[in-house]
N, C-alpha and C positions, 0 to 999 in steps of 0.2 A: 570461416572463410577457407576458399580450396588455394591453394598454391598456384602460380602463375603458371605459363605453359612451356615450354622449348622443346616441343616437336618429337615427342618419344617414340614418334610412327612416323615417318613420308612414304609416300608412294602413288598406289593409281589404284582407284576404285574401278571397276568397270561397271558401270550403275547406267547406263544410258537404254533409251528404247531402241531398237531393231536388232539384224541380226546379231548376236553374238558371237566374239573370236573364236575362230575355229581353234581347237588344243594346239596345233604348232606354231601357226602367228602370237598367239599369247606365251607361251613357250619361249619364244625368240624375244618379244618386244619385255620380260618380265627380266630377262638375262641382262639386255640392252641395259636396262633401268638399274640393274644392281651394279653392275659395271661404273655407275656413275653414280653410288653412292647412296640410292634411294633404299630400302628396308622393310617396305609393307606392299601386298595385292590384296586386295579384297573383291571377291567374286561375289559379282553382283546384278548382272544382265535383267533389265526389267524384262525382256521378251524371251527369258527360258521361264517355262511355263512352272519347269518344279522350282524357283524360286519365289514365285509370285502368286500367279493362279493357282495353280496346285502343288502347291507346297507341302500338302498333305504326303505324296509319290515319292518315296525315294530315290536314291540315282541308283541306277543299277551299274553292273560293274566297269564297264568299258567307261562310265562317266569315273566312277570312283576313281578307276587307273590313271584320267586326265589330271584329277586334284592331287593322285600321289605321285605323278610325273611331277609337278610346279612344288610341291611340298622337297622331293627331292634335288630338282636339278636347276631352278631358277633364281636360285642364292638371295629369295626372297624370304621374308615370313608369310605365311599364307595364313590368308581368312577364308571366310565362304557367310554370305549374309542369306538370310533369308528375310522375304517379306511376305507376311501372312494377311497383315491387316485387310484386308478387303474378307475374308470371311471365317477369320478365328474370333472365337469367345474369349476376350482377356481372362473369365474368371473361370472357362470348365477345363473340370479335370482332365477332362478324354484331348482336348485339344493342347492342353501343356504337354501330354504325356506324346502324342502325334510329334510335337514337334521338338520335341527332347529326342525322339525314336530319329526324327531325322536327321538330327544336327550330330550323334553318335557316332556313327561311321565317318565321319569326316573326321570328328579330334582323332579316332582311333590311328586312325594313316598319320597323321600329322598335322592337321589343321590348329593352329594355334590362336587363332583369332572369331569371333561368331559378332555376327551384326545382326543386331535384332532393325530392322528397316520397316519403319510404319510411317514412311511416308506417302505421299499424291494419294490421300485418300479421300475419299467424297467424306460432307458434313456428315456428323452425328446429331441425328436428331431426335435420340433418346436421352442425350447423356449430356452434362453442361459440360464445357472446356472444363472447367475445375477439375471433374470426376474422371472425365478423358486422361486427364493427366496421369493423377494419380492411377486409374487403372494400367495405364500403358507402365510406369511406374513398379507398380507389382509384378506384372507379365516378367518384365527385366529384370527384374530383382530374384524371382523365383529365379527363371531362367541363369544367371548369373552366378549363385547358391548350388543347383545344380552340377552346372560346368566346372566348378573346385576354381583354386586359385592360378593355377595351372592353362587356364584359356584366359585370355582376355576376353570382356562381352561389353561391345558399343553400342550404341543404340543409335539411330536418324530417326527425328520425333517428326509427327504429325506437324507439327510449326517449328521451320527449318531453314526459316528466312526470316528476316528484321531484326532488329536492335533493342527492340522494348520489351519490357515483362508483361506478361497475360496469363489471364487464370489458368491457362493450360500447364504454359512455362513451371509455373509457380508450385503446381502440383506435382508437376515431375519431378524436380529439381529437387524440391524439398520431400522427396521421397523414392529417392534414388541413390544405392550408394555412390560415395566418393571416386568407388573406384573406375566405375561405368562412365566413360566418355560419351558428348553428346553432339552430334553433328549438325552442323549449321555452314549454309552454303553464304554467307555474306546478307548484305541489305536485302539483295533478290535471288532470283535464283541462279541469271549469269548478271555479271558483275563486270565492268572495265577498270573497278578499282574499290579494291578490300583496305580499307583504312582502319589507325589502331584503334582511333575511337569508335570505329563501330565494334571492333571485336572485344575491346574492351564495355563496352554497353553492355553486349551480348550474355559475356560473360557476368556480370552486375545481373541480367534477368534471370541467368542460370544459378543467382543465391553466393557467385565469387567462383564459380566452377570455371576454368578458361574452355572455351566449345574446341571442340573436332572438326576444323575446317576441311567441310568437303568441297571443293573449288572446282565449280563449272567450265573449268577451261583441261582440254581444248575443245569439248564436247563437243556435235555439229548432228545432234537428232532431232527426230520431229521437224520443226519450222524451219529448222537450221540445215536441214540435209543438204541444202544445197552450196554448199559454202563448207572446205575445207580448211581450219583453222592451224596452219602451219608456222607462224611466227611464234616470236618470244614470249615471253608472260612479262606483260608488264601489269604495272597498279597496284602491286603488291610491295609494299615498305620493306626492307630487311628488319627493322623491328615488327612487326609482325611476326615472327617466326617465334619470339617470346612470351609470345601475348595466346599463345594457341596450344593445345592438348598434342596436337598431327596435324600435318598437313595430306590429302588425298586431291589427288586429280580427278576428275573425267575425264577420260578420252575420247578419241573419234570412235566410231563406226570403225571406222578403217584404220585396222591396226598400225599396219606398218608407217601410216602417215603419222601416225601419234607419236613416231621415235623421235621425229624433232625437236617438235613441241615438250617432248617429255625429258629431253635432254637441259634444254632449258628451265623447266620446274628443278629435274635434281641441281644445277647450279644453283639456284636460289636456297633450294631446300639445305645447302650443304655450306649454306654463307659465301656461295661466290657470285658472280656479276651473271646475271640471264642473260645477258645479251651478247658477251663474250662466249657463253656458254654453248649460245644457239649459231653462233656466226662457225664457232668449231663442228659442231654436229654439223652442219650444213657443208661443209667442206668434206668433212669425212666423207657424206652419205652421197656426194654429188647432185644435190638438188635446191642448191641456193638461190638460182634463179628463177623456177619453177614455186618455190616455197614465198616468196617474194609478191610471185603474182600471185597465189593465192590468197597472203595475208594482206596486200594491198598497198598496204603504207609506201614502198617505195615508189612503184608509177604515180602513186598519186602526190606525193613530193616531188617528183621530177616534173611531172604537167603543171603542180602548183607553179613552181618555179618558174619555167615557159610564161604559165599565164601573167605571174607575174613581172614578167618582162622585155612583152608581148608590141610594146608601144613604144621601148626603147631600144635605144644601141645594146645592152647585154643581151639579145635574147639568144644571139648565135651562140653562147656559152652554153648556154639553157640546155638549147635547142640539141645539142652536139651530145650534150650529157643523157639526154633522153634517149637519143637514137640510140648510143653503143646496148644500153640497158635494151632495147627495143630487139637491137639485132640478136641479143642473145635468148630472150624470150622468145623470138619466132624458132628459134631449132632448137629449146630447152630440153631437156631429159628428164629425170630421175628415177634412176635405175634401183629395181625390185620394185615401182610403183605401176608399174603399167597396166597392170589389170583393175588394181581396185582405184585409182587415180585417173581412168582414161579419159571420163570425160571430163574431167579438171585440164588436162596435161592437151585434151584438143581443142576445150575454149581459148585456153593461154597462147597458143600459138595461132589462131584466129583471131584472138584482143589484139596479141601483137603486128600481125599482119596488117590487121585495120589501122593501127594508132601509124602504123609508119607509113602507110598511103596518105592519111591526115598531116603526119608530120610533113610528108613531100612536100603535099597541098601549102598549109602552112607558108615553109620556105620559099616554094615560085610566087607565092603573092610577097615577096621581099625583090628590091633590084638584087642581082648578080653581081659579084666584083669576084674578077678573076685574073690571075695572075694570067701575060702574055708572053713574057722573057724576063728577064735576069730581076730588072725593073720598071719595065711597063707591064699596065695595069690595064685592067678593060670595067667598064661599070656600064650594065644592062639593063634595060628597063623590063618589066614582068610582059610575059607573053598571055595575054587576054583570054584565047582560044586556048592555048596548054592549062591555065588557070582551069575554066569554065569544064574541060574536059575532068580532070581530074576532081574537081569538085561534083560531076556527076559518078564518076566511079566510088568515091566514099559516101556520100548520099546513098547509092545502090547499094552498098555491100553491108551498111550499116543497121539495118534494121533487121537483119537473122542473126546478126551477133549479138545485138541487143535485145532483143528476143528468148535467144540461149538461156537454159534453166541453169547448167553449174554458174555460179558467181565466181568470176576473179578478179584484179584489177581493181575491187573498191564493189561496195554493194550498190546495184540499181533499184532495188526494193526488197530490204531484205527483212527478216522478224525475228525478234530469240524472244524467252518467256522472260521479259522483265517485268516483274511486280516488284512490289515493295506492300509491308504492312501498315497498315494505317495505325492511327493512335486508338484505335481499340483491338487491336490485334486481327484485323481480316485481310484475304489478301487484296491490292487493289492495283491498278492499270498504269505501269510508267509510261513514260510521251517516249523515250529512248527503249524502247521495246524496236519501236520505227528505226530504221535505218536508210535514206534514200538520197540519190543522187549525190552519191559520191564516188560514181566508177571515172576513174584517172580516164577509159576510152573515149567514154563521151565527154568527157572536158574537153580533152582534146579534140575533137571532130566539132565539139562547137567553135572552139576558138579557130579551127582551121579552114571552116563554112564561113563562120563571120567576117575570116580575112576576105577569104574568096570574094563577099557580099560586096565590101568595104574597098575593093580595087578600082580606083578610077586611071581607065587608058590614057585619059586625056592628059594628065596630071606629067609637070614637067620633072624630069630626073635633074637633082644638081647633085656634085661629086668635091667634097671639101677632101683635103690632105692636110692633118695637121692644124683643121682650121680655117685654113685659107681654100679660097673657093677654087677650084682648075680645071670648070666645066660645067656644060650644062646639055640636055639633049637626049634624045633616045638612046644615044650610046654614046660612053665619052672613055677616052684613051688619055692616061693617063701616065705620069714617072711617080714610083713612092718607092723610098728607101727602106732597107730596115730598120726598126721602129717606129716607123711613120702610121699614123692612125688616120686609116682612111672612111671619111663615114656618108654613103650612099641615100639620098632621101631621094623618092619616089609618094607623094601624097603625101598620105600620113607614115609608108610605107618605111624602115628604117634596115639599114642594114651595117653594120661596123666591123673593122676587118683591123688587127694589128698584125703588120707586115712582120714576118719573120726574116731571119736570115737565112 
């Protein structure tokens, strides 16, 4: 049996498709990382071609000098993976010896880490999982033997998601040294929550080996482009961190957006609380409420809330807590994001513009009670026409925001690659792949349409204080003292007001 895990590597793989960090974003966001305690990078871009496709190509120098830049000044340990699988020969010689030639010049500079990455590749249908195994297996182990004791050599295996053993697993596992870490992204491939039992499963199919958690968050490529993943890490247990070899991130595309998020992993990674972690970066970086609407959770707690209490006397609490959140979103910032953030940073303040037309809406389908002097009161019934008006301008404006490809505010329909493995080890189609109808805006714009629907003119206003009844009528005037709770019914309409002093 292999030793349990405590985390002898954290940090941030950059493993995603599209463009790759340009050398000074990586540069800055690898510094950011070490500052707070994280320890490893591993270079990994699926879409640089000399890592992937032609991995054969060496880097020539001007790349060299970017990996001896991060080797020297980013107070990280530096990796650099290659993925060959799509057209190397696990067993010729000419193809070990190609890619020994390329992985060379990297320890020489400094590279202390090598990922051998044979993952997303098409079936083999020459070869059984069994022998896939073991062959991938060898390839790692020569390689490994090669590189002396002095590099670390990881591997990310062809089957890099699920919790069960399979002849692939089996092969590998049990013909790989000890030393060689194995990367495994959770149940799927993005996850909402890494549990011990699965990593502990994991581990059980890897022969007692604890896997190399490579963790899908905050990643946002391929399906996900459209959607900035700026919030905390949650779903991850603090025991977990025992139970695993390393922790590795994915990042965004977008560098500088990953500093939040990845502020948040190093608290977790380093035994402290994510969410304190990320509420601090957020403050630092000036872009807490920009990050907010991105990751969603907040608007769509604050319209839950509303909705939630839509029908009674609390909703003006509700209602008041949405707005200030609302007003801030419509002029949000965050600054050093505007280029690669822009169209996130001009949905956000469009969602918000709409939600606070809707919230208006909302509101005038409630009576008015408004203070007239010291302690008289005035209680008004909805204006029909202002209603009907403003329910046409949200209606109007609502369907080019909803429309809009960046996602903020909660997803209108969104995808990430959730599979999971079946009980014979293939991979197969989760129902939470799907994400839909959960943008806070359109909560909102429906409950604030349906009020509009739901306004009957005819409907008489009465005006309680305290209880007791002191009026009735299109408009009723009224004496309420400090503390006196005055509560406005129009139809079903409700409105409650505690008088201050």
């Amino acid at each position: 049996m292999h030793s349990q895990g405590a985390l002898t590597m954290t940090g941030v793989v950059e493993g995603f498709y599209g463009p790759p960090w340009s050398w000074h974003d990586r540069l800055d966001v690898l510094q950011w990382c070490a500052a707070r305690g994280l320890t490893d990078y591993v270079y990994a871009p699926k879409d640089d071609p000399k890592h992937r496709t032609e991995w054969r190509e060496p880097y020539d120098d001007e790349e060299l000098a970017g990996f001896r830049s991060l080797v020297e000044r980013s107070g990280l340990r530096i990796g650099v993976a290659i993925s060959p699988g799509l057209s190397i020969d696990d067993v010729s010689t000419s193809d070990r010896a190609s890619l020994l030639a390329k992985i060379r010049p990297l320890v020489d500079l400094g590279v202390v880490h090598v990922g051998l990455f044979l993952d997303d590749l098409p079936p083999d249908r020459e070869r059984s999982r069994a022998r896939r195994g073991v062959d991938h297996a060898a390839l790692t182990s020569w390689l490994w033997e090669h590189l002396g004791p002095d590099v670390l050599t990881s591997l990310v295996p062809t089957e890099y998601i699920g919790t069960a053993p399979s002849p692939y697993l089996e092969g590998l596992a049990s013909n790989l040294p000890a030393e060689i870490p194995i990367g495994w992204t959770g149940a799927s491939v993005v996850n909402d929550e890494i549990t011990t039992t699965e990593a502990r499963s994991r581990a059980d199919a890897l022969g007692g080996r604890p896997p190399l958690l490579w963790d899908n968050v905050p990643v946002n490529d391929a399906v996900m482009s459209d959607r900035l993943f700026m919030g905390p890490l949650r779903g991850r247990a603090p025991e977990l961190r025992d139970l695993c070899a390393g922790y590795l991130a994915n990042p965004m595309v977008q560098a500088r957006a990953s500093m939040l998020p990845l502020a948040s992993i190093a608290s977790w990674c380093t035994a402290g609380d994510p969410e304190s972690g990320w509420h601090a970066a957020a403050e630092e970086l000036g872009w807490r409420t920009f990050a907010e609407a991105c990751d969603g959770a907040v608007p769509q707690r604050l319209v839950r809330d509303l909705i939630a209490e839509a029908d009674g006397p609390g909703w003006t609490a509700a209602a008041n807590a949405l707005a200030s959140w609302l007003a801030a979103a419509t002029d949000c910032g965050a600054p050093g994001l505007e280029d690669e953030a822009a169209p996130w940073l001009a949905q956000t303040r469009e969602e918000a513009a709409l939600a606070r037309r809707a919230l208006s809406l909302f509101r005038r389908t409630r009576p008015s009670v408004e203070p007239v002097s010291a302690n008289e009161w005035r209680a008004v019934v909805p204006d029909p026409d202002d209603v009907l008006a403003r329910a046409f301008a949200v209606s109007a404006s609502w369907p080019a925001v909803r429309r809009a490809v960046p996602c903020v505010f909660g997803p209108r329909l969104a995808v990430r690659p959730a599979v999971r493995q079946s009980g014979s080890g293939a991979w197969v189609w989760r129902a939470d792949a799907i994400e839909e109808d959960e943008s806070a805006t359109d909560d909102l714009v429906r409950l604030a349409l349906d009020a509009a629907a739901s306004l009957d003119p005819g409907a008489t206003l009465t005006v309680h204080v305290d209880g007791e009844l002191v009026g009735t009528g299109n408009e009723v005037t009224f004496t309420a003292r400090p503390g006196c709770i005055v509560l406005a019914r129009h139809g079903s309409m409700l409105h409650r007001v505690r008088v201050e002093s």
